[in-house]
ROSE-4610 file (N, C-alpha, C; in Angstrom, 1 decimal, always signed):
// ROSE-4610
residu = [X/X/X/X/X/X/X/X/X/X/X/X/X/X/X/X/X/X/X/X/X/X/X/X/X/X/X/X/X/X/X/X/X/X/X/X/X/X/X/X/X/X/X/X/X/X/X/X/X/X/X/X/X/X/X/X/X/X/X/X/X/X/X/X/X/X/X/X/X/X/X/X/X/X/X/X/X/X/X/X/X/X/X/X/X/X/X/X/X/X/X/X/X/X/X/X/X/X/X/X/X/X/X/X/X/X/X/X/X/X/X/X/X/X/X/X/X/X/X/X/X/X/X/X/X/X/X/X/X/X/X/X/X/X/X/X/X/X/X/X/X/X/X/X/X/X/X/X/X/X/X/X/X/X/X/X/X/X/X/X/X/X/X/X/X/X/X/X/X/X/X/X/X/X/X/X/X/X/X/X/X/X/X/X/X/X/X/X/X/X/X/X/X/X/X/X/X/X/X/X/X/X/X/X/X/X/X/X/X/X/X/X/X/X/X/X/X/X/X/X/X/X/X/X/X/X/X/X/X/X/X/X/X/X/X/X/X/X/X/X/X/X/X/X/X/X/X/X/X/X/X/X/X/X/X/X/X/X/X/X/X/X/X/X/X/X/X/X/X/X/X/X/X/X/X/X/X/X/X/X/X/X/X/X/X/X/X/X/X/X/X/X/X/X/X/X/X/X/X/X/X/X/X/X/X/X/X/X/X/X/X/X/X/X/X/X/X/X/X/X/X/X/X/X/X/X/X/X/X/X/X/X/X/X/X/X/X/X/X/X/X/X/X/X/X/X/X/X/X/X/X/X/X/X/X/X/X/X/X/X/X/X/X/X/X/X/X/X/X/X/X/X/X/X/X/X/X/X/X/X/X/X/X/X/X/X/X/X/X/X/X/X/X/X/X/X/X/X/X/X/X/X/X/X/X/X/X/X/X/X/X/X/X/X/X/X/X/X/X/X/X/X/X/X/X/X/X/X/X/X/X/X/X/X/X/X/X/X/X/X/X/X/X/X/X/X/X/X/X/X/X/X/X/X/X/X/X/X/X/X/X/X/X/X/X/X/X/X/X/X/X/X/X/X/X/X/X/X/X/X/X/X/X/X/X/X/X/X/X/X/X/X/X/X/X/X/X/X/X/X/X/X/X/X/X/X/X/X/X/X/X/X/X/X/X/X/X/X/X/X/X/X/X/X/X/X/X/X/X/X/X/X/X/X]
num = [1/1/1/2/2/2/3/3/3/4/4/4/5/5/5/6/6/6/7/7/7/8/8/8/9/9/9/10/10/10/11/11/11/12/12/12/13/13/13/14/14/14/15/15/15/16/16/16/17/17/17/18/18/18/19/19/19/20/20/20/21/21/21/22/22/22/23/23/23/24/24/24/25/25/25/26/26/26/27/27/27/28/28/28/29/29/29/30/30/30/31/31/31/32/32/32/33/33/33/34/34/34/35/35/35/36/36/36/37/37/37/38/38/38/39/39/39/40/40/40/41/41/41/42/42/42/43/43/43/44/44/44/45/45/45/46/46/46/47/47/47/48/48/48/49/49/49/50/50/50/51/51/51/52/52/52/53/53/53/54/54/54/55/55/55/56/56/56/57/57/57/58/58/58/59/59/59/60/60/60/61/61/61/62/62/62/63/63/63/64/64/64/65/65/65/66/66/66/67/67/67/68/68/68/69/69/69/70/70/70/71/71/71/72/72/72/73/73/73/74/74/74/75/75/75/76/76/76/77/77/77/78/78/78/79/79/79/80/80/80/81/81/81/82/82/82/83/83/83/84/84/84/85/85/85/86/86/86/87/87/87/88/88/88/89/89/89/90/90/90/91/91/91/92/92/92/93/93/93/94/94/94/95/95/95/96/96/96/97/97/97/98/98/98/99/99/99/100/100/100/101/101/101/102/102/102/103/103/103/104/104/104/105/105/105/106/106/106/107/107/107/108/108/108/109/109/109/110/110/110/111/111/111/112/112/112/113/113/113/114/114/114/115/115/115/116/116/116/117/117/117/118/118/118/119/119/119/120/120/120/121/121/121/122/122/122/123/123/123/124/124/124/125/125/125/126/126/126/127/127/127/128/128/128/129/129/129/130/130/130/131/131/131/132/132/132/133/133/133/134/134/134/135/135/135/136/136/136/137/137/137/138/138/138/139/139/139/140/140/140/141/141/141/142/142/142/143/143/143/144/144/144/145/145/145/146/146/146/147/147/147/148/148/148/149/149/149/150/150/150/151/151/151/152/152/152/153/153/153/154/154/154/155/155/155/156/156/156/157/157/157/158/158/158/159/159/159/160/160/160/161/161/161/162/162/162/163/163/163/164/164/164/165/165/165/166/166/166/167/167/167/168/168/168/169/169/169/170/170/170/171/171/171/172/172/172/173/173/173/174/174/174/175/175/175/176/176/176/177/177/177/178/178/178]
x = [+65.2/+65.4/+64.9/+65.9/+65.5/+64.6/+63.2/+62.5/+62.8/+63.5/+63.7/+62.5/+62.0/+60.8/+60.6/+62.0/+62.0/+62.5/+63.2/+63.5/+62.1/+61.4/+60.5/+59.5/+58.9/+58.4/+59.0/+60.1/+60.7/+60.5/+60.7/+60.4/+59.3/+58.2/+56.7/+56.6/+56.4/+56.2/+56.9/+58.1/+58.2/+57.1/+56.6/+56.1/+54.4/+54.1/+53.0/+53.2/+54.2/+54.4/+54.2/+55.1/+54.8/+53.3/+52.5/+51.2/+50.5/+50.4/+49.9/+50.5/+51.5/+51.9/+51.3/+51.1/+50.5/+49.2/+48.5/+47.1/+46.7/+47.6/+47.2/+47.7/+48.9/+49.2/+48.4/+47.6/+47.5/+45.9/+45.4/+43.9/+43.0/+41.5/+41.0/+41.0/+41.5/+41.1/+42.5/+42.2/+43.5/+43.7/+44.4/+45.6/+46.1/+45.8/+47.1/+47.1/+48.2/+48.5/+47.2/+47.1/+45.7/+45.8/+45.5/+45.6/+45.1/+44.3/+43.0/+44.0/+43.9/+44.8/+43.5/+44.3/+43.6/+43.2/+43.3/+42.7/+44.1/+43.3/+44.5/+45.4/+46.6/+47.4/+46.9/+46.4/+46.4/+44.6/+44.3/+43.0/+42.6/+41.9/+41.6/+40.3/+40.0/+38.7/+38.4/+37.2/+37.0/+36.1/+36.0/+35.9/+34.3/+33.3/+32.4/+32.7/+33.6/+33.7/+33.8/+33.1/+33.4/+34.8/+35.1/+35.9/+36.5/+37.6/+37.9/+39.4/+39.6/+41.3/+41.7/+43.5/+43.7/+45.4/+45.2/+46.0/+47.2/+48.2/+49.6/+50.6/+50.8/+51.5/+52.9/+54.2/+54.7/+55.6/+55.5/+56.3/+57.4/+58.3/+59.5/+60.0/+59.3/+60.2/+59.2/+59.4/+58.5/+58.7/+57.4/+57.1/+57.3/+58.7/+58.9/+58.7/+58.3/+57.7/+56.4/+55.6/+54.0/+53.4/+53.7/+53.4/+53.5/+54.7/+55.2/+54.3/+54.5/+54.2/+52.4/+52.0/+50.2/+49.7/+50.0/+49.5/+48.2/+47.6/+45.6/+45.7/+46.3/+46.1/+45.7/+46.6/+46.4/+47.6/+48.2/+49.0/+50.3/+51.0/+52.0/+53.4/+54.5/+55.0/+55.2/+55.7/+55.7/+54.2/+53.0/+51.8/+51.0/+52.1/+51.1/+51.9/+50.8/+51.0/+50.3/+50.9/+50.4/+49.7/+48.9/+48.7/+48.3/+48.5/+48.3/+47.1/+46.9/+45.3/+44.7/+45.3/+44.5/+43.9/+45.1/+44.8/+43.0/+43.4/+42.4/+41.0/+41.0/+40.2/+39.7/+40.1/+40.2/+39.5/+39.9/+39.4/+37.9/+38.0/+36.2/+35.7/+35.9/+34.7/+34.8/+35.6/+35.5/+34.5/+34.5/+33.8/+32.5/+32.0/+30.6/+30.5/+31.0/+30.5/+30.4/+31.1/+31.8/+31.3/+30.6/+30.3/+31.7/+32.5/+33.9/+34.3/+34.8/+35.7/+37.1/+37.1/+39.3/+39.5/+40.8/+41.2/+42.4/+43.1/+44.3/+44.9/+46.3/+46.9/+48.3/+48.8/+49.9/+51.4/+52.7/+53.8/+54.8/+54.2/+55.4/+56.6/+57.6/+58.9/+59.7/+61.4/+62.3/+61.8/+60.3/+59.8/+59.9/+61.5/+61.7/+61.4/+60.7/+59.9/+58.3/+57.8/+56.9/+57.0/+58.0/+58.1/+59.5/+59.9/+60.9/+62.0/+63.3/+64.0/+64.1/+64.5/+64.4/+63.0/+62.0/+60.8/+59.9/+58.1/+57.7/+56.5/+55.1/+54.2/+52.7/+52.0/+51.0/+49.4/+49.4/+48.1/+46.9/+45.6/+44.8/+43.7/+42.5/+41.4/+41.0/+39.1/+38.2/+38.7/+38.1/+38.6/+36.8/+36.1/+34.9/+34.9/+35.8/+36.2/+37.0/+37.9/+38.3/+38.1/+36.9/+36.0/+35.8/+35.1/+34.3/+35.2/+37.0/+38.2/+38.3/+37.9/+38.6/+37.5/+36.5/+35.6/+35.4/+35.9/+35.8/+37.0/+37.9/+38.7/+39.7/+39.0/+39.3/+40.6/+41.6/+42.6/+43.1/+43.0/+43.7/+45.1/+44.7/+45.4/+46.6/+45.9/+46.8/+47.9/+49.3/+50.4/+51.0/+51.0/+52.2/+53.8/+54.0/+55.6/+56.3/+57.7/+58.3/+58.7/+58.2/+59.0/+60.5/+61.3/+62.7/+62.9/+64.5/+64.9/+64.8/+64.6/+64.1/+62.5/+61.5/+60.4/+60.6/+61.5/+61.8/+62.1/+62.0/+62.1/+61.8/+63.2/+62.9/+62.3/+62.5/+62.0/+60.7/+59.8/+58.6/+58.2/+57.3/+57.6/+56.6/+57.3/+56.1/+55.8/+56.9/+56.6/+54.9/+54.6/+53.1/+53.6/+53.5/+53.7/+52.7/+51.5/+50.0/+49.7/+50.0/+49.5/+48.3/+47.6/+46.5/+47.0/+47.2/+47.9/+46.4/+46.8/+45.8/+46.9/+46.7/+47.0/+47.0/+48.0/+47.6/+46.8/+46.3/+45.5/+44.1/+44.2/+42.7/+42.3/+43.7/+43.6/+43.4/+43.6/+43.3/+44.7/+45.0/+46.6/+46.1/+47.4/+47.2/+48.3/+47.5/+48.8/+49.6/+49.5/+50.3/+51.2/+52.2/+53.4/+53.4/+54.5/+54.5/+55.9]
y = [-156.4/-155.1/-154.0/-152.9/-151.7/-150.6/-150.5/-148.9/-148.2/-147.4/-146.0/-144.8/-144.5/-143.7/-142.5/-141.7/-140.0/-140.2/-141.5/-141.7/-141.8/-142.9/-143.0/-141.7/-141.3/-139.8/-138.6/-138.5/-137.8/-138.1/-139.7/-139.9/-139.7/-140.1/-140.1/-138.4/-137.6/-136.0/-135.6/-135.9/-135.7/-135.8/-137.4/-137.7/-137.2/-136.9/-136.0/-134.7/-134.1/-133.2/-133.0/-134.0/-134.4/-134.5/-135.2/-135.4/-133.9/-133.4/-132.0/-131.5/-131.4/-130.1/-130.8/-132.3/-133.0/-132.6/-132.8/-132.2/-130.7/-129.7/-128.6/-127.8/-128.5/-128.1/-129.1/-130.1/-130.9/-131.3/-130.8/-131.0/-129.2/-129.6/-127.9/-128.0/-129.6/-129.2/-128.7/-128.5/-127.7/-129.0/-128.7/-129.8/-129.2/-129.3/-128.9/-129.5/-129.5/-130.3/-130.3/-131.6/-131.4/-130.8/-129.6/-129.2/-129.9/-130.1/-131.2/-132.5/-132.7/-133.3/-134.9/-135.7/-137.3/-137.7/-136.2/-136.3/-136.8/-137.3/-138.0/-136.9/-137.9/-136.1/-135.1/-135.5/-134.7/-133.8/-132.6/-132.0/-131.8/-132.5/-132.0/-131.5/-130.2/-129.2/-129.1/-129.5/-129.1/-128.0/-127.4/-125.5/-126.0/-127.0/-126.9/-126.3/-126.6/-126.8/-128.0/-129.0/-130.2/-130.7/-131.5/-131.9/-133.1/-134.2/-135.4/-135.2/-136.4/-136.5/-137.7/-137.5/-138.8/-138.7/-140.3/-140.8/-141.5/-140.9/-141.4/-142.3/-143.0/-144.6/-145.1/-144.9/-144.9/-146.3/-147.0/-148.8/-149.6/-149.1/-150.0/-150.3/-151.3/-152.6/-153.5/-155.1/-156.1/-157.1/-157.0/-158.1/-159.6/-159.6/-160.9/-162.4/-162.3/-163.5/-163.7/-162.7/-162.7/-163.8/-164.6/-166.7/-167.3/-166.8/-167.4/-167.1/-165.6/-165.0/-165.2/-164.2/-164.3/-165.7/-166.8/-168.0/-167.7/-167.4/-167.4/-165.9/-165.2/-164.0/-164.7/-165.8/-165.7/-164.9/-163.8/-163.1/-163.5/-162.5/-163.0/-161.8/-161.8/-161.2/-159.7/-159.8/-159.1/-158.1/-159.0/-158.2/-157.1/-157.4/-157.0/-155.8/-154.8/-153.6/-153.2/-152.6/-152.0/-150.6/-150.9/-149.5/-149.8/-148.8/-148.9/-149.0/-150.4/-150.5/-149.2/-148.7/-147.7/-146.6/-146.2/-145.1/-145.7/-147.1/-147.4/-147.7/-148.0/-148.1/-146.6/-145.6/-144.2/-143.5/-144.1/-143.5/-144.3/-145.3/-146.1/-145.2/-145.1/-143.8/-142.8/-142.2/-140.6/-140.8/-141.7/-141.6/-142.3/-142.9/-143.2/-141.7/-141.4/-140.3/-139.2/-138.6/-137.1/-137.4/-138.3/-138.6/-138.3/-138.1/-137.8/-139.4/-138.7/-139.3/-139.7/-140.3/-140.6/-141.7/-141.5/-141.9/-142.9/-143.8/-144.1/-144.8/-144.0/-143.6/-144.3/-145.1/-145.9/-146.2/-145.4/-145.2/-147.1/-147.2/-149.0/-148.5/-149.0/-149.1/-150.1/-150.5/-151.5/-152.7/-153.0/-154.7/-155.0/-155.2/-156.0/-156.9/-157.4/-158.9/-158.2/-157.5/-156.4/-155.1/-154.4/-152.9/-152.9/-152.0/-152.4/-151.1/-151.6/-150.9/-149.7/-148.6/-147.5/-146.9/-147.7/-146.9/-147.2/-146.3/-146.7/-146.9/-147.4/-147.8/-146.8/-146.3/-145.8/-146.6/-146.9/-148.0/-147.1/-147.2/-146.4/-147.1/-146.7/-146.8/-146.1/-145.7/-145.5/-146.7/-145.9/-146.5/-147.5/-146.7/-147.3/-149.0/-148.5/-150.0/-150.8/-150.7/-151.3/-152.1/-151.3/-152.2/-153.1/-153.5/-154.4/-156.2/-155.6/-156.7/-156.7/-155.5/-156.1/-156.4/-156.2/-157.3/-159.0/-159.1/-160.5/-160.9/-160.6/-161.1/-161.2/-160.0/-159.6/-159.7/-160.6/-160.4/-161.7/-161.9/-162.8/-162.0/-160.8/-159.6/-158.7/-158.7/-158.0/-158.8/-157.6/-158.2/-157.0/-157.7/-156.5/-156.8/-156.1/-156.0/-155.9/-156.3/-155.9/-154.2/-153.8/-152.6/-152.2/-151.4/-151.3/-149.9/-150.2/-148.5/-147.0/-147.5/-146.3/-146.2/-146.6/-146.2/-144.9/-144.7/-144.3/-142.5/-141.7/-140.4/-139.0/-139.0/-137.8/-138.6/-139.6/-140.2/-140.8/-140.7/-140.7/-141.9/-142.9/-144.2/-143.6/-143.5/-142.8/-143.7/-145.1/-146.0/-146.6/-147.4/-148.1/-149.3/-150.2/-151.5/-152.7/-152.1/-152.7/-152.2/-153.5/-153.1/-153.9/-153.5/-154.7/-154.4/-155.6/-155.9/-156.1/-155.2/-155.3/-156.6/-156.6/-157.3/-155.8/-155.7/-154.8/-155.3/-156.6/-157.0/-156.2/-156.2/-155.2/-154.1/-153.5/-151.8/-151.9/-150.5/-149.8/-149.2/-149.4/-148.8/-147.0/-146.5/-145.0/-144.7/-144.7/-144.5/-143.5/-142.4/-140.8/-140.9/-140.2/-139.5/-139.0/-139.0/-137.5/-137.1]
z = [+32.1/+31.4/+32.4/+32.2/+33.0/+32.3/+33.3/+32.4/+32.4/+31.3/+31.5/+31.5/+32.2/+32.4/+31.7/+32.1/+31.3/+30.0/+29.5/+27.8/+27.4/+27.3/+27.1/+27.3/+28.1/+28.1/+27.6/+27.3/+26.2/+25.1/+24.0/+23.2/+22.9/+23.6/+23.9/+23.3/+23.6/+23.6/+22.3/+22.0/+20.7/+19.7/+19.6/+18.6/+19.2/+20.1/+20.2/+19.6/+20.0/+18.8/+17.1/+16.7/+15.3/+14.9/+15.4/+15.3/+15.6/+16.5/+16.9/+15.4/+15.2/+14.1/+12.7/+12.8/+11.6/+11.2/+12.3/+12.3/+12.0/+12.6/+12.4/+10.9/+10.3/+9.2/+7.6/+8.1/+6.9/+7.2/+8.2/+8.3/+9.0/+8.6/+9.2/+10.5/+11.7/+12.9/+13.3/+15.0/+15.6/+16.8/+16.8/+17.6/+19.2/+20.1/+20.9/+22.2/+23.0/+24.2/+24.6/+25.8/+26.8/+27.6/+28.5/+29.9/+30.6/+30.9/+31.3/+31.8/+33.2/+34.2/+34.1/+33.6/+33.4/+32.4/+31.3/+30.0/+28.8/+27.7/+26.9/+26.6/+26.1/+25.4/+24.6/+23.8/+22.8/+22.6/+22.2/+22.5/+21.0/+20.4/+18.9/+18.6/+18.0/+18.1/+16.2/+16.3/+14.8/+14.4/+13.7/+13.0/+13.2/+14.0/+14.8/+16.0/+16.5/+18.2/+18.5/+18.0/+18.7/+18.8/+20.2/+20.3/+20.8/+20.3/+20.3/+21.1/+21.4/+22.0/+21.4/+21.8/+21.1/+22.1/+22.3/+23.3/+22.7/+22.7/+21.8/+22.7/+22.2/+22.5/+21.5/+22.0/+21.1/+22.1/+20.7/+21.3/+20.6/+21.3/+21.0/+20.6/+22.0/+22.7/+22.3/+21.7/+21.4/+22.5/+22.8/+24.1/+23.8/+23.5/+22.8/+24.0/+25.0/+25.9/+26.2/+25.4/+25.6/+25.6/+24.7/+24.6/+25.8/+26.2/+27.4/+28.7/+29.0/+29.9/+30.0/+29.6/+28.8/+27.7/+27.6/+26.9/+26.3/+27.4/+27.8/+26.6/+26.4/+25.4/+24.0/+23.5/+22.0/+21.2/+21.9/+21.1/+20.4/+19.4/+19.1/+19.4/+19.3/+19.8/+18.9/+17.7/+16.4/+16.7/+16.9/+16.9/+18.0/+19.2/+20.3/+20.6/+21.5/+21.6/+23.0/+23.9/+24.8/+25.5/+26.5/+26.7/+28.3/+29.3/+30.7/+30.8/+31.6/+32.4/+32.7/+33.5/+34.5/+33.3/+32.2/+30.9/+30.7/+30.5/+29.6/+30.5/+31.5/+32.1/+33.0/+32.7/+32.9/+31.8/+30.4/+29.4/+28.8/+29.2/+29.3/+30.0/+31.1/+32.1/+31.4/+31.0/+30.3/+29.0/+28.1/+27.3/+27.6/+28.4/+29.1/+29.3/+30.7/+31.5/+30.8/+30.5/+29.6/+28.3/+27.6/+26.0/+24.8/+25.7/+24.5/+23.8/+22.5/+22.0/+21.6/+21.8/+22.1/+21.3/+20.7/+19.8/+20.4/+20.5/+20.9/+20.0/+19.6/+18.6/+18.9/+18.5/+18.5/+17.4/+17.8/+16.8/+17.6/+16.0/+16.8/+15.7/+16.3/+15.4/+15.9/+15.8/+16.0/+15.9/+14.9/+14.9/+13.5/+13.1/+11.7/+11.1/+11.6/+11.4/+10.6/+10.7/+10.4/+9.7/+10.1/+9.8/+9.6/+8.5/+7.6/+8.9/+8.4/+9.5/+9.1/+10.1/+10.3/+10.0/+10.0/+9.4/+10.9/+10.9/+11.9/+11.4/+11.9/+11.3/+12.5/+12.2/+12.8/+13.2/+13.8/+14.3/+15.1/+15.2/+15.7/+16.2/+17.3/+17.7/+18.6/+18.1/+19.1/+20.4/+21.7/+22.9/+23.0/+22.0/+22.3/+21.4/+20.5/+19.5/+20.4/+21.2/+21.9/+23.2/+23.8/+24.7/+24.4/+23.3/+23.3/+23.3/+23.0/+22.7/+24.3/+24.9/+26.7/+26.9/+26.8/+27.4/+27.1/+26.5/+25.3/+26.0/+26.6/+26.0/+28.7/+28.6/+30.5/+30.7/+32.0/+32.5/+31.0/+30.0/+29.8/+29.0/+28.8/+28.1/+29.3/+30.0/+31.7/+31.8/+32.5/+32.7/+33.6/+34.1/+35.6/+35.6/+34.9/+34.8/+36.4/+36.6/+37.9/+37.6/+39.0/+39.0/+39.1/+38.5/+38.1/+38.7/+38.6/+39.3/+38.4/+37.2/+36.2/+36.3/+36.8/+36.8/+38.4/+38.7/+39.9/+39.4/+39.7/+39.1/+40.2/+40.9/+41.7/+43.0/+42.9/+44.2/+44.4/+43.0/+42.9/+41.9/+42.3/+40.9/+40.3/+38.8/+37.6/+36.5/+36.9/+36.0/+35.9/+34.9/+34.8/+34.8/+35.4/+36.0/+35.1/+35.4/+34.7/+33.6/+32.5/+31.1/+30.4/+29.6/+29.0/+27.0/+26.0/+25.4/+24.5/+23.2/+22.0/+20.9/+19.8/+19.0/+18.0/+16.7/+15.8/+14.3/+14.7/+13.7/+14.0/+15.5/+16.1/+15.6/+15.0/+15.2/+13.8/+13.4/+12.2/+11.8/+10.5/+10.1/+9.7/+10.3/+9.6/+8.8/+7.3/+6.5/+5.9/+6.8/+6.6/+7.1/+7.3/+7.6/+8.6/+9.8/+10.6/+10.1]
C-alpha cells in the first residue's frame, strides 16, 4: 500500500477544524490552531486561562495484519489504532517537563465490523493515561512501516514510518458529534 501523505494531512486538518469549531461553539473554552512548533494541534484555553491541547488522529485504514505482523501486541485488527512514536514520546516529555495536559483525540471510520458505515466513531486520552499501557506493554506495540513514494513531498520525506498501536478498548469513547 502507498502513503499518501498530503491526503491524509488534508483530511487530518479538516477534522481539526470541526473539533476547533465544536469546542468553541458548544463549550465556554476557546479552541484554536497551535502555533507552538512540536506542540499538539490543537490549543484549548479555559475562561481561567489555563490551558490543555489535544492531539487529533484521524484513522482509516485498519491495520488488518497486526496479528501477524505485531503477535507479541495482543491486538486485534478492528481494535487497534495508531499514533507516531516520536508524537508520543515527544508528548511524554512535554507533559513531565512543561506540566501540560494533552489530550489525544482519535476520529476512526471505514471499520464496519465496528462502526456502522458511513458513520465515524470519536475515541480519546490523557497522554498521561496512556503511559502507563506503553510502559506495560514497550516495543511489543511498535511497528515501522516501509517507506513509500507518497511519504515523499517536495522532495522531503514527511511520512511517520514509526508507529506505537493502542487498542480502543484502552481509550475512552466521545459521544458528540462534529
Amino acid at each position: 500500500m502507498n502513503y499518501a501523505f498530503e491526503n491524509d494531512a488534508t483530511f487530518s486538518e479538516a477534522y481539526e477544524q470541526k473539533l476547533i469549531n465544536h469546542i468553541n461553539t458548544s463549550t465556554s473554552f476557546r479552541a484554536q490552531k497551535t502555533v507552538l512548533k512540536g506542540y499538539p494541534d490543537i490549543e484549548v484555553t479555559a475562561t481561567n486561562g489555563f490551558k490543555f491541547y489535544i492531539e487529533l488522529k484521524v484513522q482509516q485504514r485498519t491495520f488488518m495484519r497486526v496479528e501477524n505482523i505485531i503477535p507479541q501486541s495482543g491486538l486485534k485488527p478492528s481494535e487497534t489504532v495508531a499514533l507516531n512514536l516520536s508524537d508520543l514520546m515527544r508528548y511524554f516529555e512535554q507533559e513531565e517537563t512543561g506540566k501540560l495536559q494533552i489530550f489525544i483525540f482519535w476520529v476512526v471510520l471505514n471499520r464496519p465490523c465496528i462502526i456502522p458505515l458511513n458513520q465515524e466513531q470519536y475515541y480519546y486520552r490523557l497522554v498521561s493515561e496512556l503511559k502507563p499501557i506503553y510502559l506495560k506493554e514497550k516495543d511489543n506495540r511498535r511497528f515501522r512501516r516501509k517507506s513509500g513514494e507518497g511519504d515523499i513531498v517536495n522532495g522531503e520525506h514527511k511520512g511517520v514510518t514509526v508507529n506505537y498501536h493502542f487498542s480502543l478498548k484502552e481509550l475512552k469513547i466521545w459521544q458528540n458529534r462534529l
